[in-house]
C-alpha positions as CSV (number, residue, x, y, z in Angstrom):
1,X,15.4,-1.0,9.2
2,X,18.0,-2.0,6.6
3,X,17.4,-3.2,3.6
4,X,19.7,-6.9,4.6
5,X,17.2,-7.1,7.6
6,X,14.5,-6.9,5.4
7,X,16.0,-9.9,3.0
8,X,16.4,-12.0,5.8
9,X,13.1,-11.8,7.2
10,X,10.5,-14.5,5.4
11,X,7.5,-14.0,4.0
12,X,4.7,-14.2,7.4
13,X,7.4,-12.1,9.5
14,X,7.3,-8.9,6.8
15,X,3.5,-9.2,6.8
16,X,2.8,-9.2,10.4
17,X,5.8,-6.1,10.5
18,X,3.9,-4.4,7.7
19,X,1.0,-4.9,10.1
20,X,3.0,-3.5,13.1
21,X,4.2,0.0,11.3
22,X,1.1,0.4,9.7
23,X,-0.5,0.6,13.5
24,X,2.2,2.5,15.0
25,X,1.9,4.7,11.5
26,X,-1.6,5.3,12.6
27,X,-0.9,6.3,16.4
28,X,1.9,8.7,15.1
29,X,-0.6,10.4,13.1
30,X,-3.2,10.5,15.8
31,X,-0.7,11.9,17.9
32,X,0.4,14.7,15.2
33,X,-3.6,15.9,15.0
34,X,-3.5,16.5,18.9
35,X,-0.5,18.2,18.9
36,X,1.6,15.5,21.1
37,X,3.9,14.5,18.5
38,X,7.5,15.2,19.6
39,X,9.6,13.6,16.5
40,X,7.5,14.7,13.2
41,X,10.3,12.4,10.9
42,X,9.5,9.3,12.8
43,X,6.6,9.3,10.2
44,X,9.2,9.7,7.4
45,X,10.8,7.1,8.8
46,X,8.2,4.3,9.5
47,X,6.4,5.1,5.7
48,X,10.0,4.5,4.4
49,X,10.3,0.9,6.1
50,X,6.8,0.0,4.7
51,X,7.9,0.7,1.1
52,X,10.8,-1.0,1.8
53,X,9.2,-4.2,3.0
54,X,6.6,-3.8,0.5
55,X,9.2,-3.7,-2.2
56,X,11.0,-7.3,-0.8
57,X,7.6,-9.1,-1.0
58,X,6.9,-7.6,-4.5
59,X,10.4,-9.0,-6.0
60,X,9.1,-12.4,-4.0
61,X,6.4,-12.7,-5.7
62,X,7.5,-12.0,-9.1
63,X,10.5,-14.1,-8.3
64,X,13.4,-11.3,-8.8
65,X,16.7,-11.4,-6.5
């Protein structure tokens, strides 16, 4: 995801998508333990969008743009 997606998203939609990675986060890992894993930087990938959103709703709250 791009950080302009991110922007554009409000408030409930980046919680319920921080919800979303953080379950597909813990199948990717549950698939790496097993062995079935077949892109090992997907996980890269998904932590870096959940920083990302993280970060957006932190400068929310504190009310920086």
């Amino acid at each position: 995801m791009k950080l302009s997606e991110i922007r554009e998203m409000s408030t409930s939609e980046l919680n319920e998508k921080v919800y979303q990675l953080k379950e597909e986060l813990f199948n990717l890992r549950r698939k790496q333990a097993v062995g079935q894993l077949d892109h090992p930087k997907q996980l890269n990938f998904i932590r870096k969008d959940i920083a990302r959103i993280n970060t957006v709703l932190r400068e929310r709250e504190l009310g920086i743009k």
